[in-house]
C-alpha positions as CSV (number, residue, x, y, z in Angstrom):
1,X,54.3,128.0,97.2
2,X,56.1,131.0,96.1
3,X,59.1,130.0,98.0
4,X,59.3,126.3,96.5
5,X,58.5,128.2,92.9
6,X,61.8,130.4,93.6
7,X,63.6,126.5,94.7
8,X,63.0,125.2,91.4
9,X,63.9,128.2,89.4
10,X,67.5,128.7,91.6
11,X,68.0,124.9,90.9
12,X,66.7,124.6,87.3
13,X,70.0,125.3,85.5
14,X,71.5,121.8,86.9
15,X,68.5,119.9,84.9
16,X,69.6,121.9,81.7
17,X,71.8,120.8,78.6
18,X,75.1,120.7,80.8
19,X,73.9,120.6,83.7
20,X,75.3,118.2,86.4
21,X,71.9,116.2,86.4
22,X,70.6,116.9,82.8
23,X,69.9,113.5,82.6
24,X,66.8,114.2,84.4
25,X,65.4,116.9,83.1
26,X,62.1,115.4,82.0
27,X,61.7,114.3,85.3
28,X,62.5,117.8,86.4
29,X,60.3,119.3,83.7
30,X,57.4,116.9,84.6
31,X,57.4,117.8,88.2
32,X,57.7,121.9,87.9
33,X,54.5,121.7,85.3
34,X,52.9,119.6,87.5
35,X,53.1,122.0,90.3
36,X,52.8,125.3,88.3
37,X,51.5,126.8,85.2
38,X,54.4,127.1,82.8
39,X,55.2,130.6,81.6
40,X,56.1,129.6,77.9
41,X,53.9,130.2,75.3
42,X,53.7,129.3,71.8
43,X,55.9,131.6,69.3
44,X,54.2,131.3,66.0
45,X,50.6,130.9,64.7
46,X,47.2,131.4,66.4
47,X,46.6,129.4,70.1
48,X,44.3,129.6,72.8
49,X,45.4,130.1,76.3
50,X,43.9,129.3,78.8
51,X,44.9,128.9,83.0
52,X,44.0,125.0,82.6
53,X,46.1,122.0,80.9
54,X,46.5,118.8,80.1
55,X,47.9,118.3,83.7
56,X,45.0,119.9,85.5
57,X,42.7,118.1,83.8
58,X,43.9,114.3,84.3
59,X,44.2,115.9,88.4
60,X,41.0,116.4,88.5
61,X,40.1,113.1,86.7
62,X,42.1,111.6,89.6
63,X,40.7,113.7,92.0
64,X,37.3,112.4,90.7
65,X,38.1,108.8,91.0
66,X,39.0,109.2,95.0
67,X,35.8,108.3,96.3
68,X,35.5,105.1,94.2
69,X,38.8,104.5,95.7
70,X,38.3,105.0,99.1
71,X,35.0,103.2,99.3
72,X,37.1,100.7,97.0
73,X,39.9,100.1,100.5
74,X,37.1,99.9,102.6
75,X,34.8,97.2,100.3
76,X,38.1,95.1,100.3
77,X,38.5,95.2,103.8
78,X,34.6,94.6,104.6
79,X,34.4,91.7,102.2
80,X,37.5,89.6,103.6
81,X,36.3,90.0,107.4
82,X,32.7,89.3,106.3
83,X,33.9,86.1,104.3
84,X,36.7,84.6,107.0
85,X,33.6,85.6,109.7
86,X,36.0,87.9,111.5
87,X,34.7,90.9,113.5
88,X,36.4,94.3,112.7
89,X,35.9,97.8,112.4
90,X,35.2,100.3,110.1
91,X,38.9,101.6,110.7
92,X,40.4,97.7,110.6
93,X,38.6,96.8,107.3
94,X,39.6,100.1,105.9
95,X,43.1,99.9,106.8
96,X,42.8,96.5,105.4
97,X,42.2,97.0,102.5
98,X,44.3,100.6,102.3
99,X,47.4,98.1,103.0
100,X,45.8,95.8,100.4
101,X,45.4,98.1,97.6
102,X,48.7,100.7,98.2
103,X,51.0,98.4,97.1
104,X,49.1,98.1,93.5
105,X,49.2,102.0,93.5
106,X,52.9,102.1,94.0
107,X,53.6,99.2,91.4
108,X,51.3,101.0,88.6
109,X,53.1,104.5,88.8
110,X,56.8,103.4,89.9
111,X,56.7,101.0,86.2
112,X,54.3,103.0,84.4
113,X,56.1,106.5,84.7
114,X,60.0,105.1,85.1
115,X,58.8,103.4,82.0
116,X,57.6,107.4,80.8
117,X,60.7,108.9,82.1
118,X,63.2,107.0,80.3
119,X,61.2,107.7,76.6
120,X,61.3,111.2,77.7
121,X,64.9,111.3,78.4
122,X,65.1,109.8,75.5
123,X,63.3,111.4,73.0
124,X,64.6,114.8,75.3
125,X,60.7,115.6,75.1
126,X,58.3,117.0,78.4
127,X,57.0,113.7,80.6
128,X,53.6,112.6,79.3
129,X,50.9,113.4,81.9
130,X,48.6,110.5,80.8
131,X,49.7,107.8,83.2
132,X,48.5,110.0,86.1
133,X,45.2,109.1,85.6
134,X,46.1,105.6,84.1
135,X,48.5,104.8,86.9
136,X,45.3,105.3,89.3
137,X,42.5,103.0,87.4
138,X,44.8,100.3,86.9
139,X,44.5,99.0,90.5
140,X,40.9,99.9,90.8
141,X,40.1,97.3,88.0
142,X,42.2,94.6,88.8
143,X,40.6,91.9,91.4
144,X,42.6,92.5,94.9
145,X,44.3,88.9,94.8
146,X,46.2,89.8,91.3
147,X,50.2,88.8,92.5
148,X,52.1,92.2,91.9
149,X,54.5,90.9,89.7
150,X,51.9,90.0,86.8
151,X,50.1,93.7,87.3
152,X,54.0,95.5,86.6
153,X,54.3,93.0,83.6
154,X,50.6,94.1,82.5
155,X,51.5,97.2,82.8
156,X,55.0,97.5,81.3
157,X,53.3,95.8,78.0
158,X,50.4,98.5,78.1
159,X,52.4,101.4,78.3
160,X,55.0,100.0,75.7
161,X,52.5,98.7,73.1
162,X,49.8,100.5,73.7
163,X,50.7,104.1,73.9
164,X,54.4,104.6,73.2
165,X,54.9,103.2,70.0
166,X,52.0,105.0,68.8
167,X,53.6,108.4,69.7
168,X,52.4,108.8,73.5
169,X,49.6,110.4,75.0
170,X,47.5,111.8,72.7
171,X,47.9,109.6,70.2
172,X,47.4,106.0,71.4
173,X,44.0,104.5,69.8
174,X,43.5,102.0,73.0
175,X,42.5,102.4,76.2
176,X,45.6,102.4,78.3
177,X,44.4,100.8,81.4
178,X,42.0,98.7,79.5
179,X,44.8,96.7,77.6
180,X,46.2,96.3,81.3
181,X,43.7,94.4,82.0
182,X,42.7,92.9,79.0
183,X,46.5,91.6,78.9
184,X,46.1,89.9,82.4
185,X,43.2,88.2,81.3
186,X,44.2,86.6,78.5
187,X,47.8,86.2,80.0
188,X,46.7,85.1,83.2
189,X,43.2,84.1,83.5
190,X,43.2,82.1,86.4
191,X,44.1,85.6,88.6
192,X,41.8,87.4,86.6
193,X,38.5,85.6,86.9
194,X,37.2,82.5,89.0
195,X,35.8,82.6,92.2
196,X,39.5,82.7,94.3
197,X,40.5,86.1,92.9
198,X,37.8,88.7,94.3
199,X,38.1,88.8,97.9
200,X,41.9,88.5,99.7
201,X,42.6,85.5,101.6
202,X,45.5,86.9,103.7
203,X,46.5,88.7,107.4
204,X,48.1,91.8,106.5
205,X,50.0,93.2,109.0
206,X,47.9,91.4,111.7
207,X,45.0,92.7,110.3
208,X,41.7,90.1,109.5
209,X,42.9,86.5,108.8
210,X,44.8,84.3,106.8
211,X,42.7,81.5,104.9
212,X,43.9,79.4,102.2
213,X,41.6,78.5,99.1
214,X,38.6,81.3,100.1
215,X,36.1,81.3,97.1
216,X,33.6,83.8,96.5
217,X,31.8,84.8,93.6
218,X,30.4,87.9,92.3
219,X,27.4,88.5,91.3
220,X,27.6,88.5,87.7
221,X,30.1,85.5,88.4
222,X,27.2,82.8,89.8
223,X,24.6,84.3,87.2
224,X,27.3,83.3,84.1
225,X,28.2,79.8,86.0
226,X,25.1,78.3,88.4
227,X,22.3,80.2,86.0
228,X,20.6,81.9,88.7
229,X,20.0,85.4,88.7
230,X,21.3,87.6,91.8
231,X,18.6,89.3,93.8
232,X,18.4,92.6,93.5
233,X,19.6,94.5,96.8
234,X,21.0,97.9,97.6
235,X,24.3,96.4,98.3
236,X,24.6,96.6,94.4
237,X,24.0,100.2,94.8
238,X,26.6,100.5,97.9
239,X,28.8,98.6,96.2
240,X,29.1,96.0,99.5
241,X,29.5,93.1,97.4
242,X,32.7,91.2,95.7
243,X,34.5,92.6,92.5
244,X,37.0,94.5,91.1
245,X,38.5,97.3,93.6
246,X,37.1,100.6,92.8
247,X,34.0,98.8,90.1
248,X,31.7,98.1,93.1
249,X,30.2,101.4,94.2
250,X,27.6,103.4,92.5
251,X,27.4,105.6,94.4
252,X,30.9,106.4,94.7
253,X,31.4,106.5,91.2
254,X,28.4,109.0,90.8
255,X,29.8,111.4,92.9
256,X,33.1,111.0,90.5
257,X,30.6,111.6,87.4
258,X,29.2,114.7,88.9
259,X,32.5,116.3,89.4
260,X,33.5,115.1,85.5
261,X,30.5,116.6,84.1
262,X,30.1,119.7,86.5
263,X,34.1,120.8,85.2
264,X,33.2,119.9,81.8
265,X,35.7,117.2,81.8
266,X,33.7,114.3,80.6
267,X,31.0,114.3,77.8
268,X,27.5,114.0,79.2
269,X,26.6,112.5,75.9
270,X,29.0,109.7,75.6
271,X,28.2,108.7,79.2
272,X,24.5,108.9,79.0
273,X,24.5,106.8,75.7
274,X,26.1,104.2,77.5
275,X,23.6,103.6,79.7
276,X,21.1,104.0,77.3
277,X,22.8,101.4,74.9
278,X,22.8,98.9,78.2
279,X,19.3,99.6,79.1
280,X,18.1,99.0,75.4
281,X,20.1,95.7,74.9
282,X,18.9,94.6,78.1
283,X,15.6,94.8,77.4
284,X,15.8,93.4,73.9
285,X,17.0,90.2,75.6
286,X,14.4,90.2,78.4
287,X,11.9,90.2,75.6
288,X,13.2,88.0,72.7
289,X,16.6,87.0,74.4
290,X,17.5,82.9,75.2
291,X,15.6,81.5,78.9
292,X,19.3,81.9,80.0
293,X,19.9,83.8,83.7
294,X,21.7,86.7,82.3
295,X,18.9,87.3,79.6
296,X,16.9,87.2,81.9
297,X,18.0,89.6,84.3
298,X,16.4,92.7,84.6
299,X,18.4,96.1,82.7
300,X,19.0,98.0,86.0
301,X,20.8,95.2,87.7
302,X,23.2,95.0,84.1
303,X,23.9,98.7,84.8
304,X,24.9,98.8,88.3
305,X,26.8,95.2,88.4
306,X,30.5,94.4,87.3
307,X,32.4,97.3,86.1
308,X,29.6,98.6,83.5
309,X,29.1,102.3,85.6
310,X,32.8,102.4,86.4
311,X,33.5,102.1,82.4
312,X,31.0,104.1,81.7
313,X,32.1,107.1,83.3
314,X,36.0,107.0,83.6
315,X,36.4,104.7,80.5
316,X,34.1,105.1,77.9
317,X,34.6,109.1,78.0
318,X,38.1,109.2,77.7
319,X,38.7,112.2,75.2
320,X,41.7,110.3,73.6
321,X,40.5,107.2,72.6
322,X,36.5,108.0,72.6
323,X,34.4,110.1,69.5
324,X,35.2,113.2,69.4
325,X,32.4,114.6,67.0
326,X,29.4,115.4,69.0
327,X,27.2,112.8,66.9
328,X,29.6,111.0,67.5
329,X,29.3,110.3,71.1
330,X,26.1,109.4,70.9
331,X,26.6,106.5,68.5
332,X,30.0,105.7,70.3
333,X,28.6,105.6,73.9
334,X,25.5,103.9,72.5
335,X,27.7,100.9,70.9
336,X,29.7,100.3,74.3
337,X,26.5,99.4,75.9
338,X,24.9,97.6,73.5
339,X,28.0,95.5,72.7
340,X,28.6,95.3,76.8
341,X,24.9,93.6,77.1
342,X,25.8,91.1,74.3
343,X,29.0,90.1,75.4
344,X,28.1,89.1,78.9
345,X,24.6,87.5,77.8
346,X,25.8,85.3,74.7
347,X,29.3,84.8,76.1
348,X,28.9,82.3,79.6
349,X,33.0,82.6,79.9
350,X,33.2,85.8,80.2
351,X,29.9,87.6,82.2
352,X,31.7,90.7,82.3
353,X,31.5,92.6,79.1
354,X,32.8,96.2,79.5
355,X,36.1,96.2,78.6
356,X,36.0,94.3,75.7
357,X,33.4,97.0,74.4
358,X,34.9,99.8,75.4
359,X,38.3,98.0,73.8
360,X,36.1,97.5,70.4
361,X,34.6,100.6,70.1
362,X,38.1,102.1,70.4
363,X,38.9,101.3,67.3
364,X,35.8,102.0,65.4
365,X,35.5,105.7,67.0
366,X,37.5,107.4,64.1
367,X,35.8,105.9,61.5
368,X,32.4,106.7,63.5
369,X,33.5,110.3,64.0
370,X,34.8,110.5,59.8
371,X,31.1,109.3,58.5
372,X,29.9,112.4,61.0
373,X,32.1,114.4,59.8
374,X,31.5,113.5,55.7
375,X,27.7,113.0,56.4
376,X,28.4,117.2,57.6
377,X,29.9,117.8,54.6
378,X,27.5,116.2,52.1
379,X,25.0,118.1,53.9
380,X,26.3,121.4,53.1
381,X,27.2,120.7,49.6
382,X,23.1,119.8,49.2
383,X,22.5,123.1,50.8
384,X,25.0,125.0,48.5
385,X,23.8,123.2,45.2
386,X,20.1,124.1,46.2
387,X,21.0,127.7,47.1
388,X,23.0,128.3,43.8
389,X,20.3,126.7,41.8
């Protein structure tokens, strides 16, 4: 590493005002910070240092999501040879659906950072290190038949609309990856939801088989359309069961959450509310709710079907666009599931619920966190009149 460190510094004066090729230097900046800690510190005021940054956190938010990922390749692969009645492997249906999902990957950061690269140039400011964690959960929640050329359009829009104009990362109020998707569904809803979308229908590379107009549902899917509930079955739990790419998996995405909370990264509070919200709202509607199949269905299948653990954990508790009071999170998280619940029970059309809640509480989290933070202050001036009286 040292060696590489002493490469970048010898070549650094080409990237600089004058330089041959300082018309990348954001690209150059971006990549040195990405490998090392930068040595320049603030001049003026009072700051903080510490060995960690923005950069070393969104790694290990990416670092976190790998297992839903991986389980994600292998669930893609599994359900086209179960559902074309094909015989494979574990390594066939995971190379399946690793050649399946990669080229999702590549499309999410080649237009999401070019798109970063050329504000950065522009603005002659440090590349953004949001997208790396965007440009990563943008194919896990996106159904694995979504046509490559709607998911760059998606996320061209998303970056533009939803974080650049606001100022960048750090200061957009939505979800980045969210409005991906939300954009493809409204845009395109025929690739975003249906029974056509969630398991792949083509040979890849010689790989499982190629079937035209394969339909299969997911379990959220037939409860919202035939009015039957889904039996409950650890296949939830395993995640062996059709949906978006890395959404199926608890168990994968546990294993994420316990990284998040054991570095601190994600707020316990914000993630456990969301359940808790889920779990209430469920039960509301078991007791008192319409004689409808999703009423009906018991909490702890709501919590572990469609994306609701995914969003719960890599979603809901993003630091940007979440509470950031610590009351805050409670009532934030707490919303997301409740509103999750309602969505998918009173709305037949669209069973899955998540992101829209997660999008709608993203806009009510600063005024959540400014009535914590006056409520504080009120407080205090009642503790001050009493004391001086």
């Amino acid at each position: 590493m040292k060696a590489l460190k002493n490469y970048l510094d010898k070549i650094k004066p080409n990237f600089e005002e004058g330089g041959k090729l300082h018309a990348f230097r954001s690209v150059f900046d971006g990549f040195g910070t990405f490998l090392f800690v930068p040595n320049t510190t603030a001049k003026s005021g009072t700051h903080i240092h510490d060995t960690i940054d923005s950069k070393r956190i969104m790694s290990m938010v990416v670092i976190a999501l790998i297992p839903a990922l991986l389980f994600g390749m292998y669930n893609v692969g599994y359900q086209h040879f179960h559902a074309t009645g094909a015989s494979g492997s574990f390594i066939e249906m995971f190379a399946y659906g690793f050649l399946a999902v990669l080229p999702k990957i590549i499309v999410s950061y080649v237009v999401g950072l070019g798109i970063e690269f050329v504000v950065a140039q522009w603005k002659k400011e440090e590349i953004q290190e949001g997208f790396l964690v965007s440009g990563i959960l943008i194919p896990m929640i996106v159904p694995v038949d979504c046509p490559l050329w709607m998911l760059a359009v998606a996320i061209a829009f998303s970056v533009i609309f939803a974080k650049e104009v606001f100022g960048g990362t750090g200061m957009n109020v939505f979800n980045v990856a969210l409005v991906t998707r939300v954009f493809l569904f409204f845009a395109y809803p025929t690739k975003m939801s249906g029974d056509a979308v969630w398991v792949s229908g083509n040979s890849i590379f010689g790989l499982g088989q190629q079937v035209d107009g394969l339909t299969v549902a997911t379990p959220l899917g037939v409860a919202a359309t035939t009015g039957a509930a889904p039996d409950f079955s650890m296949d939830m739990i395993y995640g062996l069961i059709p949906g978006s790419i890395g959404e199926t998996s608890v168990i994968a995405i546990a294993l994420g959450a316990a990284l998040l909370l054991w570095t601190g990264i994600a707020s316990w509070k914000t993630m456990f509310s969301v359940f808790v919200g889920g779990a209430f709202m469920a039960c509301v509607f078991n007791a008192i709710g319409p004689d409808t199949a999703m009423a009906q269905m018991p909490w702890y299948e709501h919590l572990v079907l469609g994306g609701f653990c995914f969003g719960a954990v890599f979603m809901a508790t993003d630091p940007v666009t979440s509470a950031r009071t610590e009351t805050g999170k409670y009532i934030f998280g707490f919303l997301i599931g409740v509103m999750a619940i309602v969505i998918r029970v009173l709305n037949p059309g669209y069973p899955e619920g998540m992101m829209l809640a997660i999008l709608l509480m993203n806009i009510f989290a600063p005024l959540i966190d400014y009535f914590v933070v006056q409520s504080n202050i009120n407080r205090r001036e009642k503790r001050a009149m009493k004391s001086n009286n």
